[in-house]
PyMOL CGO cylinders between C-alpha atoms (Angstrom):
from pymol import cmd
from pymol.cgo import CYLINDER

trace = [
    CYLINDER, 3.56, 10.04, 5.52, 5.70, 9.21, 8.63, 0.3, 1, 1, 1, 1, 1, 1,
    CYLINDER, 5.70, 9.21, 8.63, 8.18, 6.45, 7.73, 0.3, 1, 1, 1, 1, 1, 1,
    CYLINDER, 8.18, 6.45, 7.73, 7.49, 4.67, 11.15, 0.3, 1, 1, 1, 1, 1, 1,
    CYLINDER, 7.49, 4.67, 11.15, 3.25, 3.96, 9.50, 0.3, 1, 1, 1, 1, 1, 1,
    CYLINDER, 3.25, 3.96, 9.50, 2.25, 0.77, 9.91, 0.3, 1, 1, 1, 1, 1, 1,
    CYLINDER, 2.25, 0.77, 9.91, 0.42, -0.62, 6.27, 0.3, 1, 1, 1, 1, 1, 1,
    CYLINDER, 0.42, -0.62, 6.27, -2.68, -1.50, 6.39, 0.3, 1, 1, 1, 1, 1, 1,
    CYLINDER, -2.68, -1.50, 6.39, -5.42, -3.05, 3.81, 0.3, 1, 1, 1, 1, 1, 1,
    CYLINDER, -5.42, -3.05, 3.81, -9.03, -4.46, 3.98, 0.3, 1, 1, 1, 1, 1, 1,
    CYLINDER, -9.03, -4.46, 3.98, -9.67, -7.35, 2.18, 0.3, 1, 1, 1, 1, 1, 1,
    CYLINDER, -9.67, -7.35, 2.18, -13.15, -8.55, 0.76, 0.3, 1, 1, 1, 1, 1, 1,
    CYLINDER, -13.15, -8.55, 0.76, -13.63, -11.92, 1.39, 0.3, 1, 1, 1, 1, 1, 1,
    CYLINDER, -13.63, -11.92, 1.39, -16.89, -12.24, -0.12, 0.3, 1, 1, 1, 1, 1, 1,
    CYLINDER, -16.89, -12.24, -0.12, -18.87, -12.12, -3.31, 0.3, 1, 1, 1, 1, 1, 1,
    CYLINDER, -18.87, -12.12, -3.31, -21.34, -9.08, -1.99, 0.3, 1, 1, 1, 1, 1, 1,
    CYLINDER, -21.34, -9.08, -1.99, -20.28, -5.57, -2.23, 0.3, 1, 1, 1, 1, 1, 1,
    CYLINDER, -20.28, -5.57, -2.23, -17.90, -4.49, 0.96, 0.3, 1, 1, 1, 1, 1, 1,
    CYLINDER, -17.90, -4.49, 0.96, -18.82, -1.22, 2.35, 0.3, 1, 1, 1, 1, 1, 1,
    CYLINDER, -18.82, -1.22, 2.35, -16.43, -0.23, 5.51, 0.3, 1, 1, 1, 1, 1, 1,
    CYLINDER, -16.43, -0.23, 5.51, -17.17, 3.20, 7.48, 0.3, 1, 1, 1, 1, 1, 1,
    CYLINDER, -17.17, 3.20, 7.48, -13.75, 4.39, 8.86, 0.3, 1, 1, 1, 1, 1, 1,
    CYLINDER, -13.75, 4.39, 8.86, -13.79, 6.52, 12.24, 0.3, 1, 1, 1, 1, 1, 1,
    CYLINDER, -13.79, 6.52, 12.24, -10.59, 8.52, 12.78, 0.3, 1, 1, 1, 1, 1, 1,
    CYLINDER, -10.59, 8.52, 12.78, -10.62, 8.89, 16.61, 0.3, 1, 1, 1, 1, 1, 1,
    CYLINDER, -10.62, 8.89, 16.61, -7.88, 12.68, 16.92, 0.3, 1, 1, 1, 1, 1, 1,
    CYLINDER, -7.88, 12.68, 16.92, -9.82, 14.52, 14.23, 0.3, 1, 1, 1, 1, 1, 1,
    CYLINDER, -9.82, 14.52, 14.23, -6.45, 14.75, 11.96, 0.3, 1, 1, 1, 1, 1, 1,
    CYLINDER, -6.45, 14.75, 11.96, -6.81, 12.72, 8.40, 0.3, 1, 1, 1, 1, 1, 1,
    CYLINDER, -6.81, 12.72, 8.40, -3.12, 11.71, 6.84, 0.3, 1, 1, 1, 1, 1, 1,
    CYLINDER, -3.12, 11.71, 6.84, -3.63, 10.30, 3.28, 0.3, 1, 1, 1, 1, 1, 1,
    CYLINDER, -3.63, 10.30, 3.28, -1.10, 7.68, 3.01, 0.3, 1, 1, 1, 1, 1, 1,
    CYLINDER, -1.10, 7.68, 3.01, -1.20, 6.11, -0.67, 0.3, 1, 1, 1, 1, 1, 1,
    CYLINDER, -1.20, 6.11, -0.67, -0.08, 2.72, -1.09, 0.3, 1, 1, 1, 1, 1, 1,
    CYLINDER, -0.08, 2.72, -1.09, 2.79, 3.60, -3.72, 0.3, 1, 1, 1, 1, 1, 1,
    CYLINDER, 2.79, 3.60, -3.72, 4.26, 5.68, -1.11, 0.3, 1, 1, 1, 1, 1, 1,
    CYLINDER, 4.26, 5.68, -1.11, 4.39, 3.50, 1.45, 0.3, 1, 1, 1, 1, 1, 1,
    CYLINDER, 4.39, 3.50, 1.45, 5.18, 0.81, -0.91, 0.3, 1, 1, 1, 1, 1, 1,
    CYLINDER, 5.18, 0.81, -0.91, 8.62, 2.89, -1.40, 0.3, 1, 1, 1, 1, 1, 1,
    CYLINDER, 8.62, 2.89, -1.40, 9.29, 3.13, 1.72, 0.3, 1, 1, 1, 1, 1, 1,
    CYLINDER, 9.29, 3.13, 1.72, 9.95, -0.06, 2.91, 0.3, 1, 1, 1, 1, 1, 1,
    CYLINDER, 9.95, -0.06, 2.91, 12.96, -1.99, 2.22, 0.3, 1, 1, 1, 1, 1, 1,
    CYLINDER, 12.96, -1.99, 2.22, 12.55, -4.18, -0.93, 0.3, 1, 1, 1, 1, 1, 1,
    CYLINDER, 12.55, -4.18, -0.93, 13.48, -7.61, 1.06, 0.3, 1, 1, 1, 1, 1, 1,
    CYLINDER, 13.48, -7.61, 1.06, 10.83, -6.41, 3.44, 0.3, 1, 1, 1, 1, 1, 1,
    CYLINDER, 10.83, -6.41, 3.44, 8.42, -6.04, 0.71, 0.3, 1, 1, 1, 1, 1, 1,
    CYLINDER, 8.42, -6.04, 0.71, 9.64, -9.22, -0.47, 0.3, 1, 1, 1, 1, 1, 1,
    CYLINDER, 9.64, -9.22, -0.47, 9.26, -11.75, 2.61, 0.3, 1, 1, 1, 1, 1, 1,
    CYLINDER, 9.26, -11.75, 2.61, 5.74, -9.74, 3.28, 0.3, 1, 1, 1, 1, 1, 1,
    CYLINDER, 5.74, -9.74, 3.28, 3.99, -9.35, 0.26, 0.3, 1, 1, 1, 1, 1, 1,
    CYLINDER, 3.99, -9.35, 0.26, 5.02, -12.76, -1.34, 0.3, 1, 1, 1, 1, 1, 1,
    CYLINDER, 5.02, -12.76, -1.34, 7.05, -11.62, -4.64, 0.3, 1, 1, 1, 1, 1, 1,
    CYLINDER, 7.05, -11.62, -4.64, 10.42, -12.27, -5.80, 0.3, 1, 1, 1, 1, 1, 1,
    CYLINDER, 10.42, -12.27, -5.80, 13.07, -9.65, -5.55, 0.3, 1, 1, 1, 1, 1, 1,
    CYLINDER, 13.07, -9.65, -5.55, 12.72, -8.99, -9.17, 0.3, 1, 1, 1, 1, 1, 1,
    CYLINDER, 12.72, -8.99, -9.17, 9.30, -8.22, -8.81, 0.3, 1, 1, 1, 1, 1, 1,
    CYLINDER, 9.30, -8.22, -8.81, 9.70, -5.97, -5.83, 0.3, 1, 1, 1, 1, 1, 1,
    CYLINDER, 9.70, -5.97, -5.83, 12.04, -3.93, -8.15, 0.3, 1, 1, 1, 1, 1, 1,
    CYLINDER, 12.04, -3.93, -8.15, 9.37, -2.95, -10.15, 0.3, 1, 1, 1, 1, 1, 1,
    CYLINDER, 9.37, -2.95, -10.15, 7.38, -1.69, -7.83, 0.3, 1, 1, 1, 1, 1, 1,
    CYLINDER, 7.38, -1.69, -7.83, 7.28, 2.62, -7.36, 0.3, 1, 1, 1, 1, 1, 1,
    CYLINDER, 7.28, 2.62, -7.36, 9.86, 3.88, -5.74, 0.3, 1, 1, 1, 1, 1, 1,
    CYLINDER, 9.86, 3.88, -5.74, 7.74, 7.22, -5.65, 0.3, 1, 1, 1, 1, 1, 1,
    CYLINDER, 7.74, 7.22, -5.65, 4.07, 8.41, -5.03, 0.3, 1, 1, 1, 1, 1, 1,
    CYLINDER, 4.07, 8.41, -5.03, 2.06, 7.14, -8.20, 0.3, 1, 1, 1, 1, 1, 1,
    CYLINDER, 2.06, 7.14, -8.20, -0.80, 9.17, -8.52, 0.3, 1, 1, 1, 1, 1, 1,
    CYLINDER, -0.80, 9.17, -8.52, -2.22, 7.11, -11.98, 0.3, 1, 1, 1, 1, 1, 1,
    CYLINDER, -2.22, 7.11, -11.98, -0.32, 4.87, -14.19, 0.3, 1, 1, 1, 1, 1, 1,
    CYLINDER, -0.32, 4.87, -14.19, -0.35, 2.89, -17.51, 0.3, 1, 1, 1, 1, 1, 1,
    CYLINDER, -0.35, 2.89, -17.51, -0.35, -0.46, -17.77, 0.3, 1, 1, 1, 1, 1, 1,
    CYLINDER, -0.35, -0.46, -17.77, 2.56, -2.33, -18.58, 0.3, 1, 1, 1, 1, 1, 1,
    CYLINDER, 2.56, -2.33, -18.58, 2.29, -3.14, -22.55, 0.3, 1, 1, 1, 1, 1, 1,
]
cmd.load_cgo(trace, "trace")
């Protein structure tokens, strides 16, 4: 993933099902997963953005998370 990415996310606003067709317009698909751009963004960043407190933020992934367990 390029650190310069801008995050993106789709949000369903509604009760129904939300189907979304995605058109990539140069042919060229980049995977960018959410824990990986999640780590790299500075934590206040994350912080001021996403809502949380900064001891929330640090327990976010500071790596690509493929799968993980929930917290017990």
């Amino acid at each position: 993933m390029r650190p310069w990415a801008p995050g993106n996310y789709i949000r369903n606003t509604g009760g129904d099902v939300l189907r979304v067709l995605i058109g990539f317009n140069n042919g060229i698909y980049e995977q960018n997963d959410i824990s990986t751009w999640i780590a790299s963004n500075p934590k206040d960043i994350l912080a001021a953005n996403l809502g949380l407190a900064a001891e929330d933020v640090e327990g976010l992934p500071q790596e690509t998370v493929f799968m993980t367990q929930p917290k017990a």
